[in-house]
KOLMARSE-930329 format. One record per atom (N, C-alpha, C, O, CB): residue in three letters; x, y, z. Coordinates in pm, whole numbers, plus 50000, padded with zeros to 5 digits. Atoms other than C-alpha are relative to their C-alpha. Glycine has a CB too. Example, Ala and Ser with C-alpha at 12.3 -4.5 7.8 and 13.67 -1.06 7.14 Angstrom:
% residues 2
ALA500894988150000;ALA512304955050780;ALA500905012050000;ALA501945011850066;ALA499015000350125;SER499184988149994;SER513674989450714;SER499235010950073;SER499745022050090;SER500415004649858;
% end
This chain:
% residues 226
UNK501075004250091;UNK487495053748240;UNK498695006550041;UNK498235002950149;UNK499864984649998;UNK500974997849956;UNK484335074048233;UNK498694992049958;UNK498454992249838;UNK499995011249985;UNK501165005150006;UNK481035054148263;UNK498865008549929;UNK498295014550020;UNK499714996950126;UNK501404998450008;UNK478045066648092;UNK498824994550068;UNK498134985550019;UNK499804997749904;UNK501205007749929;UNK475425058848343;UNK498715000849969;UNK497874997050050;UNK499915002750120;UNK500914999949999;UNK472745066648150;UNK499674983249838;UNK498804981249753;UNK499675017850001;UNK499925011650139;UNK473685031647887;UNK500634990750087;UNK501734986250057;UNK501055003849836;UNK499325010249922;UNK474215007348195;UNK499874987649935;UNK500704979149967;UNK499524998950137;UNK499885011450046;UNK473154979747982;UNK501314998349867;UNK501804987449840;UNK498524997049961;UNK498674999450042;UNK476024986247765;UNK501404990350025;UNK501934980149980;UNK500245010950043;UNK499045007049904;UNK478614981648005;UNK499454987450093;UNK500404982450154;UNK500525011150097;UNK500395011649976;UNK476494951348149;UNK500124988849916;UNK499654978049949;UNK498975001150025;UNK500115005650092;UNK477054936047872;UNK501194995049981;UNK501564983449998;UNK499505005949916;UNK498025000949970;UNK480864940247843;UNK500124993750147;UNK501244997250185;UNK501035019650011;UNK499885000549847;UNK480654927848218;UNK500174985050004;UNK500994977050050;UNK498645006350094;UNK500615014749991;UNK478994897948159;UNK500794991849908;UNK500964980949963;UNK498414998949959;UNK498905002650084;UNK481324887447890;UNK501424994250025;UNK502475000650035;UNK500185010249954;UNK498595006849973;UNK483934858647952;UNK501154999949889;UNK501164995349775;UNK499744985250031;UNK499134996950091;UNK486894868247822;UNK500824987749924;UNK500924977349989;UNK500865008950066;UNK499605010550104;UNK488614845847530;UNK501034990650096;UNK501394996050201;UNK500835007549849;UNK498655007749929;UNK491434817047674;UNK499995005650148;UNK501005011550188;UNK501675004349917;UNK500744997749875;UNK489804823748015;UNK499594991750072;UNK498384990550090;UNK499105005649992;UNK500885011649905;UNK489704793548262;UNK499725002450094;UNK500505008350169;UNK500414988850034;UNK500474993849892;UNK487144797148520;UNK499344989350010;UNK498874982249922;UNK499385013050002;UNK500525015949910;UNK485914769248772;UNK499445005950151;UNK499815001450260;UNK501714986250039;UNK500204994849875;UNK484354789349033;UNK498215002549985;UNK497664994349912;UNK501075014850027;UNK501315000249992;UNK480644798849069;UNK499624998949883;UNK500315002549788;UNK499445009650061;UNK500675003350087;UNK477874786848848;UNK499575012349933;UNK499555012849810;UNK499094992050044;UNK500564987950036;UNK476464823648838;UNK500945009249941;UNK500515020449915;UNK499405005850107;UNK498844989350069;UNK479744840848686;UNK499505001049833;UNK498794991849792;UNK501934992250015;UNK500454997050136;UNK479054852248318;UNK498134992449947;UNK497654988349841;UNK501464992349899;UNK501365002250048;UNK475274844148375;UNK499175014450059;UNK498565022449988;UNK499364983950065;UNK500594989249957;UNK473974869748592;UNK501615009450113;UNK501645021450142;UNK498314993050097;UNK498994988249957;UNK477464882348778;UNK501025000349870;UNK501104993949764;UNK500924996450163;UNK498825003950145;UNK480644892948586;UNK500855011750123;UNK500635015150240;UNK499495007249752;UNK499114987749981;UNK483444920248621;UNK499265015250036;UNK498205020650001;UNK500835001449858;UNK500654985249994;UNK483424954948771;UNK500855009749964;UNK500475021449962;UNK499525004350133;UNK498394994050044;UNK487024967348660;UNK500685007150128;UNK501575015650126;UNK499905013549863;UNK499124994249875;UNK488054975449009;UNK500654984950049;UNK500014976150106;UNK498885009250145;UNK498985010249998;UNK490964949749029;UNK501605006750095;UNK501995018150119;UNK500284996049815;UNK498774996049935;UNK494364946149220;UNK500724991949966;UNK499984982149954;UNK500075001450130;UNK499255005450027;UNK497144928549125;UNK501464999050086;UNK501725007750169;UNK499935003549898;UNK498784996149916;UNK500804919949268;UNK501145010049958;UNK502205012250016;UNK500664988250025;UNK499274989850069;UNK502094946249024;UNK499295015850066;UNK499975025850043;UNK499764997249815;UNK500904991550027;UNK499704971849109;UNK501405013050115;UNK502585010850140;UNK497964994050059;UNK499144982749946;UNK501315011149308;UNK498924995550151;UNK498134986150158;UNK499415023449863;UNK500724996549905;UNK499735017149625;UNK499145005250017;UNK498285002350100;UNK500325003250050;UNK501364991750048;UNK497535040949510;UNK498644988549986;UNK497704987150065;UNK500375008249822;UNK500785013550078;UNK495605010049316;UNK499614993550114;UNK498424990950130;UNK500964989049896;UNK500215009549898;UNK496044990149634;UNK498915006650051;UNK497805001450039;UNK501144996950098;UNK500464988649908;UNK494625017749829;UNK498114999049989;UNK497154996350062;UNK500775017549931;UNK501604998950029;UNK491445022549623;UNK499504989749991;UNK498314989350022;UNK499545006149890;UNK500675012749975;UNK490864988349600;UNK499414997550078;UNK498234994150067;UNK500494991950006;UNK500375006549890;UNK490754980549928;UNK498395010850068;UNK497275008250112;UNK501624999350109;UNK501224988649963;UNK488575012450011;UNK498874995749918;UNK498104988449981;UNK500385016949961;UNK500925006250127;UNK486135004649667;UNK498944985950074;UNK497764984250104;UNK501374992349852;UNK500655012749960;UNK485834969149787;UNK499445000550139;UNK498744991550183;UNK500964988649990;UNK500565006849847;UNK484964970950129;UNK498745007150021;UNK497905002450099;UNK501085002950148;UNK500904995949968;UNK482474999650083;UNK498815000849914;UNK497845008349909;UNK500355008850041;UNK501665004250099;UNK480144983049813;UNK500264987450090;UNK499194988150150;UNK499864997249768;UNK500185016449915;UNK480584947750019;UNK499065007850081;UNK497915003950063;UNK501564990250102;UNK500474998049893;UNK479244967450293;UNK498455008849967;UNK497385009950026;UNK501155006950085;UNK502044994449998;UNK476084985850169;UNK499574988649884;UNK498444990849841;UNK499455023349914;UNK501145007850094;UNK475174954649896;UNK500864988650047;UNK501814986749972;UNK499725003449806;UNK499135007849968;UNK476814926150094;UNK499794982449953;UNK500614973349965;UNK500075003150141;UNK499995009150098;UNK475114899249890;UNK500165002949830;UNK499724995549742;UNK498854994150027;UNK499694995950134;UNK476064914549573;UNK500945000349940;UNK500885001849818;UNK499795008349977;UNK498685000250040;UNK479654913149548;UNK500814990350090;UNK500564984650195;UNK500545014050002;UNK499145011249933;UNK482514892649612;UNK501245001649936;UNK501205006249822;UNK499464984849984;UNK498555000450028;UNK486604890149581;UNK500224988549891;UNK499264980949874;UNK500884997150140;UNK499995011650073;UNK487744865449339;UNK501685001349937;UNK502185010949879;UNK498614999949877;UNK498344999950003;UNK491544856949300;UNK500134989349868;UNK499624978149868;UNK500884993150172;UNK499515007450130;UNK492884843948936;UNK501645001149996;UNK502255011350025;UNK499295007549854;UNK498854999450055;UNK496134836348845;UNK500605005349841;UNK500254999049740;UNK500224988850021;UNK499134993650092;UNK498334857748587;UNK500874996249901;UNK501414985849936;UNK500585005350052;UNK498355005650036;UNK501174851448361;UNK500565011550007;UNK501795010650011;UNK500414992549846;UNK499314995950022;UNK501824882648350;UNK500485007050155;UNK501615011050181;UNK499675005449886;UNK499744992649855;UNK501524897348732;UNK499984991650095;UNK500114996150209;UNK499045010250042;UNK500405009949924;UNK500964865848886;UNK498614993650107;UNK498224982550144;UNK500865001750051;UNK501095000049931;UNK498134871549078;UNK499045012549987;UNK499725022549966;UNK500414998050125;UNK500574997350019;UNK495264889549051;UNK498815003350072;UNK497944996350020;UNK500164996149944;UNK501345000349939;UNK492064901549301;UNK499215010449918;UNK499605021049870;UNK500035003650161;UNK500864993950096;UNK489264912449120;UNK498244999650100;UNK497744991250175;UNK500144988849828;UNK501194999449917;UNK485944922849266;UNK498955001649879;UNK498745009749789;UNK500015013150120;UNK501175005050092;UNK483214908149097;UNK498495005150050;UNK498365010550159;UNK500024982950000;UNK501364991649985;UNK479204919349072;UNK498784990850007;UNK498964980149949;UNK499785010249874;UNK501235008450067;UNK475704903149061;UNK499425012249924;UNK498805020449991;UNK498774991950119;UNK500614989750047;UNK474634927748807;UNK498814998249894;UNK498375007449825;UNK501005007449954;UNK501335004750046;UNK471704908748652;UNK499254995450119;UNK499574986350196;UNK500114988749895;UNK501415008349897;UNK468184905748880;UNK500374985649997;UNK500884978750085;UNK498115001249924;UNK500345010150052;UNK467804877948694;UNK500634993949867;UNK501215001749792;UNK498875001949993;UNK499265004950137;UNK469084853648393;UNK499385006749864;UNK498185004249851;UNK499854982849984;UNK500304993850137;UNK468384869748080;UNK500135011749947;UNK501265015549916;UNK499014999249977;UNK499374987850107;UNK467884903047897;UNK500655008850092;UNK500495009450214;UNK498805009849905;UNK499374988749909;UNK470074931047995;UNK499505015149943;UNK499585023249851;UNK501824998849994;UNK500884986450079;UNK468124956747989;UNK500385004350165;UNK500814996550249;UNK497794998749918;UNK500484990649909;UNK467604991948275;UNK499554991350146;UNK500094990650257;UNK498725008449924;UNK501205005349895;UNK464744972148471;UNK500964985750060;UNK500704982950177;UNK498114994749896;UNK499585010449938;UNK467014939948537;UNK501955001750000;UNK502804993049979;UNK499244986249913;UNK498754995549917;UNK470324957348645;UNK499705001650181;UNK498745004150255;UNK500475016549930;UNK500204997949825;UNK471224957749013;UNK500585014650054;UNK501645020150026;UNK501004986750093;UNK499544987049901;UNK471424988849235;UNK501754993550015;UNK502555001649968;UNK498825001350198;UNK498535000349956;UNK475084973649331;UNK501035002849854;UNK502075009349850;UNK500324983150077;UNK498734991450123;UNK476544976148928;UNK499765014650019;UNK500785020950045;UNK499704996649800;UNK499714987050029;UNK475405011348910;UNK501135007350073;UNK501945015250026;UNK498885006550018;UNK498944996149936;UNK477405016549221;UNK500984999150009;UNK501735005450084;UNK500014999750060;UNK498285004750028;UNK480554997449080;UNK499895012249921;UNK500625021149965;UNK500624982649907;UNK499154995950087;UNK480495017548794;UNK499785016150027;UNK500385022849943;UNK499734993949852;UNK500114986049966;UNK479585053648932;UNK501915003950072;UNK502595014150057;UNK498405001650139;UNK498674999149930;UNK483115046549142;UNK501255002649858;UNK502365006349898;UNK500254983050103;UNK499584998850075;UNK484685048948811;UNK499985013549964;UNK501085018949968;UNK499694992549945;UNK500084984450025;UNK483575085548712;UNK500385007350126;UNK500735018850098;UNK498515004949956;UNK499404994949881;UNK484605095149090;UNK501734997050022;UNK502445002750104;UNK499134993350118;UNK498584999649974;UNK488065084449062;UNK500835006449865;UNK502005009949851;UNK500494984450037;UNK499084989350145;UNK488575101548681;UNK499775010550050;UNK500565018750002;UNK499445001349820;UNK499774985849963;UNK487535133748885;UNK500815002250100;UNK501525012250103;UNK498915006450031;UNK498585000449929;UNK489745124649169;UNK500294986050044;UNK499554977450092;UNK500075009950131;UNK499815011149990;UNK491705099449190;UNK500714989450132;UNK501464979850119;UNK500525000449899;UNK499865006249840;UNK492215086149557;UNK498185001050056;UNK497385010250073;UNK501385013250126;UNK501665006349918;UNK488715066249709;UNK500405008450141;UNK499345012350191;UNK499764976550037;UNK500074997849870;UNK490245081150064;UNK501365002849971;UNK502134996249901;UNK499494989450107;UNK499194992749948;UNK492625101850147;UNK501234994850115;UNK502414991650098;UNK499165008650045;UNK499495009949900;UNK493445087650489;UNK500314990549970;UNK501544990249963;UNK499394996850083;UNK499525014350031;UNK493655052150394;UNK500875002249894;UNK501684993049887;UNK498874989249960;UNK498514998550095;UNK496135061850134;UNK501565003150055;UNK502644997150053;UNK499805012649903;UNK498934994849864;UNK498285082150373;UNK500394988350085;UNK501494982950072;UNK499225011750116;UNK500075011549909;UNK497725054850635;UNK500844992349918;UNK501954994449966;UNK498554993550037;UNK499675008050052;UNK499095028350367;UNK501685007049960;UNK502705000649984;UNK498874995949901;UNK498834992750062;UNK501945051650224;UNK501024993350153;UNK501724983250165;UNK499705022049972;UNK499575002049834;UNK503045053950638;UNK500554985450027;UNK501684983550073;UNK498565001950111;UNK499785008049896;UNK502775019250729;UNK501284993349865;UNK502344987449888;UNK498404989550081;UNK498785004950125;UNK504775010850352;UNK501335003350082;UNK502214996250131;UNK499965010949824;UNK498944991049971;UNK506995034750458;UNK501004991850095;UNK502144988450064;UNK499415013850068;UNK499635005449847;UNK507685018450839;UNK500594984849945;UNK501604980650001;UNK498374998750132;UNK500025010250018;UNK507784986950684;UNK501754996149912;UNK502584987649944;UNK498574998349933;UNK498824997850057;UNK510734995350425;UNK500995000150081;UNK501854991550068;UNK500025010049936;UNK498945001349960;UNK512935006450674;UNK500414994250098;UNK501544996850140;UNK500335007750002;UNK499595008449921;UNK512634979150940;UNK500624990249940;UNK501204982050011;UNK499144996250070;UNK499615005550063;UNK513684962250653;UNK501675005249949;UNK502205001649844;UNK498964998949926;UNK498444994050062;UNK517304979250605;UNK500874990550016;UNK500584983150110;UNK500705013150072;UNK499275009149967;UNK520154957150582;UNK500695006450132;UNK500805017750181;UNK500874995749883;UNK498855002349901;UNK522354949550841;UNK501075011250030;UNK501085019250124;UNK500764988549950;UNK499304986850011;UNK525044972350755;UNK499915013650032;UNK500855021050062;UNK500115001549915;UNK500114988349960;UNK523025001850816;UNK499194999350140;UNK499415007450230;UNK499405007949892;UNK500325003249863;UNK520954987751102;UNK500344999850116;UNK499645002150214;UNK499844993550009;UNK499334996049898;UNK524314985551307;UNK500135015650086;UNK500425017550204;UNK501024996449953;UNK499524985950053;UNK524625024451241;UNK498785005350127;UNK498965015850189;UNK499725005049787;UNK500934994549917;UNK521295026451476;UNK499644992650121;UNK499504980450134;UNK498925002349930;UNK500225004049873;UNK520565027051833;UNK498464989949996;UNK497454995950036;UNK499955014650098;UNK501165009149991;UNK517754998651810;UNK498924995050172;UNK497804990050184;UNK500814986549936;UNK500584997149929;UNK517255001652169;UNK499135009950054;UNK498435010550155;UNK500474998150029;UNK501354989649977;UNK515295030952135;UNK498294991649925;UNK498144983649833;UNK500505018849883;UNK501415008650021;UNK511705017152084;UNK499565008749875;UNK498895003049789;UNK498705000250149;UNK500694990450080;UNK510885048051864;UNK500955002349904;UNK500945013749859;UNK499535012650068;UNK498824992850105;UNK513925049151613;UNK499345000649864;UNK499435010149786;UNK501554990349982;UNK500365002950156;UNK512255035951303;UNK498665014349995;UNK498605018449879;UNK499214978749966;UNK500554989950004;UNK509695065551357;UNK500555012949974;UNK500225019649877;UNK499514999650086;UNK498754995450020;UNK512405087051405;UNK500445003349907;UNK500395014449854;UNK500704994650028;UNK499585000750181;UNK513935076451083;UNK499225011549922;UNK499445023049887;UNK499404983349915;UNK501204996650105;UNK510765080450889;UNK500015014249988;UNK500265021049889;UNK498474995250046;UNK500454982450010;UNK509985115850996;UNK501525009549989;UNK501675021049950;UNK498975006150182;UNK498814991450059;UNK513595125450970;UNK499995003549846;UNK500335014649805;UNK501334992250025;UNK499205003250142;UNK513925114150583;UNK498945008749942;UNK499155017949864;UNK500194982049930;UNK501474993950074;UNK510085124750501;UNK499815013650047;UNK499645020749948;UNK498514991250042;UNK499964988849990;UNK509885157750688;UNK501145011049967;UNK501225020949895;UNK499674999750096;UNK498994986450007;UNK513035173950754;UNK500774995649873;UNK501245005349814;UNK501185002950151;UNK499344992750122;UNK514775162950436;UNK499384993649858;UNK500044988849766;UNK501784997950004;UNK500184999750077;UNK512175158350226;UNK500064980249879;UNK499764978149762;UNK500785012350002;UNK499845012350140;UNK512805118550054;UNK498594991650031;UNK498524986650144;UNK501774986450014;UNK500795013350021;UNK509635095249987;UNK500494989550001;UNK500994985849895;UNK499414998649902;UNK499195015350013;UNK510995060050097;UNK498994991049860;UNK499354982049784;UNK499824989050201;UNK501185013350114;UNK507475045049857;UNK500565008549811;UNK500285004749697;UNK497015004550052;UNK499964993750168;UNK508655068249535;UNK501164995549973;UNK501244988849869;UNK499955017349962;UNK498585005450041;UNK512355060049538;UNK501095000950195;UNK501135008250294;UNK500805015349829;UNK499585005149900;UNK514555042049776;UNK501375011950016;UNK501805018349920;UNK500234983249977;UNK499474988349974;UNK517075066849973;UNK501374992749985;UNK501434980950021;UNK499555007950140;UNK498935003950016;UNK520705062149887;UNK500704997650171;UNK500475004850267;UNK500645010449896;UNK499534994649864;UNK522775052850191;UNK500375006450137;UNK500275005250259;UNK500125000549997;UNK499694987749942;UNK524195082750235;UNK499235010050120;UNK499585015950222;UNK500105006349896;UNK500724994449968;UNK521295096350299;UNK499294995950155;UNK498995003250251;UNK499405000149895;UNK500295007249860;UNK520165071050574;UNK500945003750086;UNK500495009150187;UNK499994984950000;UNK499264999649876;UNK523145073950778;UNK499905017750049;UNK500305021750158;UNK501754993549968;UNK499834984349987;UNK522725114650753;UNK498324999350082;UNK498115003850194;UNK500245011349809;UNK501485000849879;UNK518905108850900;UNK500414997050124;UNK500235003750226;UNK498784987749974;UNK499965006149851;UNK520165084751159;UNK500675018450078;UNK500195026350159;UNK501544981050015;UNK499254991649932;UNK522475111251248;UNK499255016750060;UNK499285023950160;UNK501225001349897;UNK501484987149962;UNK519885140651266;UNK499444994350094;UNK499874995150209;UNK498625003549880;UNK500585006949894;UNK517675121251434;UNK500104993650192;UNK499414990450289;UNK500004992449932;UNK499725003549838;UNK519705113251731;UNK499684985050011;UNK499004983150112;UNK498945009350117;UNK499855011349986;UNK519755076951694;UNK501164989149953;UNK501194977749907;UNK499084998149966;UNK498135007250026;UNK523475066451650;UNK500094986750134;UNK499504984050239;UNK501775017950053;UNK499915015549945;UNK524315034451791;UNK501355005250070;UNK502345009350010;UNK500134984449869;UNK498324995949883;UNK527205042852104;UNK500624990349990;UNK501764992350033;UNK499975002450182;UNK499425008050001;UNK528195009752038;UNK501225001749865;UNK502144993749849;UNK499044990150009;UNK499485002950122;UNK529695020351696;UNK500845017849964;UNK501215024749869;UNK498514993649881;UNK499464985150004;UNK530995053451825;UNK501145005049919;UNK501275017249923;UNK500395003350124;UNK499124997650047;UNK533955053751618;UNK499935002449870;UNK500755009449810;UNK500664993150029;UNK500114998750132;UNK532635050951294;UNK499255014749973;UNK499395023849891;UNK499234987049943;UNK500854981250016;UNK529995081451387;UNK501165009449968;UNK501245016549868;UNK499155008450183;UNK499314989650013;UNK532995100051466;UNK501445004549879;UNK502245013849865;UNK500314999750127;UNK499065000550112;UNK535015089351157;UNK498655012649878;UNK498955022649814;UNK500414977349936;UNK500424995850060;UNK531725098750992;UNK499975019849961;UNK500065026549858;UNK499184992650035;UNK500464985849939;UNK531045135951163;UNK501875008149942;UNK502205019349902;UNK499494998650241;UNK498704985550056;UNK534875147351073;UNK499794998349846;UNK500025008249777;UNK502204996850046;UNK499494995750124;UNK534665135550719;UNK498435012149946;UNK498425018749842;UNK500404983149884;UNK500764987850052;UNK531385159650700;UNK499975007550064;UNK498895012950089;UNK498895000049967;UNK500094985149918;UNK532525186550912;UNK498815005950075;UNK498165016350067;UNK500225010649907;UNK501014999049928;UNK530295179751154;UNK500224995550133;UNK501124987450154;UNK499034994349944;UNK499475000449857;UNK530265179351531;UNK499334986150062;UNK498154983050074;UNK499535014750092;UNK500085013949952;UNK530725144551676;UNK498764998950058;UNK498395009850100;UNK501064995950094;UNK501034998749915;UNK527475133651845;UNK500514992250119;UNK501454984850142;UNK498674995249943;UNK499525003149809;UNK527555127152212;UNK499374987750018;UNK498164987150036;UNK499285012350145;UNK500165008449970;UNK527605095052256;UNK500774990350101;UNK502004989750099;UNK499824998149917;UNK499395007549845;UNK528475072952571;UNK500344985149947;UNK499454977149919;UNK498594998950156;UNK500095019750005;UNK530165035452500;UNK500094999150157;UNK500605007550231;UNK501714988549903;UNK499554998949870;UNK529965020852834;UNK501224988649986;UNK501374985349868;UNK498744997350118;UNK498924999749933;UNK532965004552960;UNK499404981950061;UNK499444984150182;UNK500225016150119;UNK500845007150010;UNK531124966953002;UNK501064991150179;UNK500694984650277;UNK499754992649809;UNK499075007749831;UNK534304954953307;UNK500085015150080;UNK500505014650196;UNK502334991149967;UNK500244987549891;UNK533854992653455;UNK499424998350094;UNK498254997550057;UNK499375010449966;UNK500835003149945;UNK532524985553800;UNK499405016350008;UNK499785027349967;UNK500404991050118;UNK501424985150022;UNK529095010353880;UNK499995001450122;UNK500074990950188;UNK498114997749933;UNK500264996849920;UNK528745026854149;UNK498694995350073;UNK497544995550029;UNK500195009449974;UNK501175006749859;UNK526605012054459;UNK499294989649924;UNK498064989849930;UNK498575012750078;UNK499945008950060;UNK526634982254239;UNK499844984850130;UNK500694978750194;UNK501325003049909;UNK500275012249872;UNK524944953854491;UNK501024987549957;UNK501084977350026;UNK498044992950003;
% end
């Protein structure tokens, strides 16, 4: 959405404006002198959305930190809703130039900066993608969880940069078939020795060379074993 910033009372106007079948029980000052800034998040929203939100919101809180504020509504259709709200009237009355606040112009300038590009931050997107990412596959079922040595401290890293570098799959765009997981683990060097039999059922049916893995032997006594 591009802003015209030179017709802020316009869009102050639309701002200030409680929308129809709209229950609201929260500050006295909402649709008098604050309102909407259209930088919202929802439990539907992409990561992207999340992303800029969180970036958006934290870096007008932080240069106009009495000027804005979070404000959580309930949905029917997404369920939930954070919305970052404005004081964008001085004062109660006309909306005119002279009684706009330095903090709307800066909601709505963030608007013409994300139709020319659309990530607030770079990093914090990346960062969020990453920790999505990490998060997905500590989450794997069971089934494939056995499949990995979990005593390595670093596997789920491992994983990640197996699936995302060397072959290429986004776990946040679309979830990786199986197949594909047990073919990372197996790159990766994080096969579970406990489950050595299935690796090596796996490795002949893809004509691939068993990985070296040690079961130990748990009534084997150990050498210089006190």
């Amino acid at each position: 959405m591009i802003i015209d910033l030179n017709d802020l009372p316009k869009y102050a106007s639309q701002a200030l404006q409680k929308p129809e079948d709209f229950g609201y029980w929260g500050s006295d000052d909402m649709f008098v002198t604050w309102g909407f800034t259209g930088i919202d998040v929802n439990d539907a929203s992409d990561l992207l959305e999340k992303s800029n939100f969180k970036v958006i919101s934290n870096k007008l809180m932080e240069m106009y930190p009495g000027d804005f504020r979070i404000e959580t509504y309930k949905h029917w259709a997404v369920n939930s809703v954070d919305r970052l709200v404005c004081r964008i009237l001085k004062e109660p009355g006309d909306i005119t130039d002279q009684n706009i606040t330095k903090a709307f112009y800066a909601a709505m300038k963030w608007h013409n900066e994300l139709d020319e590009y659309p990530i607030a931050d770079e990093n914090e997107f990346l960062e969020m993608e990453y920790l999505e990412a990490i998060n997905t596959l500590h989450e794997l079922p069971d089934y494939l969880k056995e499949l990995i040595d979990l005593d390595n401290s670093d596997w789920v890293v491992l994983l990640y940069e197996e699936l995302s570098s060397n072959m290429g799959i986004d776990i946040n765009f679309a979830y990786p078939f199986d197949e594909d997981i047990q073919k990372a683990i197996y790159q990766a060097n994080i096969c579970n020795p406990e489950e050595i039999e299935k690796w090596n059922s796996w490795a002949d049916m893809h004509d691939l060379p068993r990985p070296n893995l040690k079961k130990e032997n748990p009534n084997q006594l150990k050498l210089f074993e006190d």
